[in-house]
C-alpha positions as CSV (number, residue, x, y, z in Angstrom):
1,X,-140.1,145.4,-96.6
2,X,-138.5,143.2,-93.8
3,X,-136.1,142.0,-96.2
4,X,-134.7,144.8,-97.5
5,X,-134.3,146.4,-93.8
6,X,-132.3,142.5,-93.4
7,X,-130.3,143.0,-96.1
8,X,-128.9,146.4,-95.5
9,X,-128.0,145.9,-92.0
10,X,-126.4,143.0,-93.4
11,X,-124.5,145.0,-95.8
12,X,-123.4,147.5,-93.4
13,X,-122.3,144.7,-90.6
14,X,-120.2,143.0,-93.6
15,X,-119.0,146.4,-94.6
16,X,-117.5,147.2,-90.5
17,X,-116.8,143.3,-90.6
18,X,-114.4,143.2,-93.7
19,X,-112.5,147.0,-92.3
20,X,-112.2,145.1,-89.3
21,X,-110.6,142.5,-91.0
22,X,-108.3,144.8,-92.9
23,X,-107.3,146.2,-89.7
24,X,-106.0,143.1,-88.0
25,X,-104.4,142.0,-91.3
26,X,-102.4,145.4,-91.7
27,X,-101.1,144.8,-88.1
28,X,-99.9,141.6,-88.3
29,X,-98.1,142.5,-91.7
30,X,-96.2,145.4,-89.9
31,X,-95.8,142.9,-86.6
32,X,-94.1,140.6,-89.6
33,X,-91.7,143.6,-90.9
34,X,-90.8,144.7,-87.2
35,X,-89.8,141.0,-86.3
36,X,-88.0,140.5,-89.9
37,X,-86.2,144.4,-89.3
38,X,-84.9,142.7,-85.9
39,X,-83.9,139.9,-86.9
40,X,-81.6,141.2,-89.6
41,X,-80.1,143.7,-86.9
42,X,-79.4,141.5,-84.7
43,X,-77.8,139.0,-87.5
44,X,-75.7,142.0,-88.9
45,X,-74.4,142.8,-85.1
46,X,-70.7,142.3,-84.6
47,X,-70.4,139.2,-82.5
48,X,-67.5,139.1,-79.4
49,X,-64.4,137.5,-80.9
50,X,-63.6,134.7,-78.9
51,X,-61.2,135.1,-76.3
């Protein structure tokens, strides 16, 4: 009976673990997209004629 209590709080710790997981991934994509978005603006900025 043990084991099955073991194994489903395993489960549901896995289940929180892997969201969790998804979570941080999903950031860093849109971190990745936010950095890539400014690094085109800036490229596609006018630059000072020189002088």
């Amino acid at each position: 009976m043990a084991g099955i209590w073991r194994d489903f709080v395993a489960a549901v710790f896995t289940a929180f673990r892997r969201r969790d997981d998804q979570a941080i991934a999903e950031e860093r994509r849109r971190a990745v997209e936010r950095l890539a978005k400014e690094t085109i603006r800036e490229a596609r900025r006018p630059t000072d004629p020189p002088e």
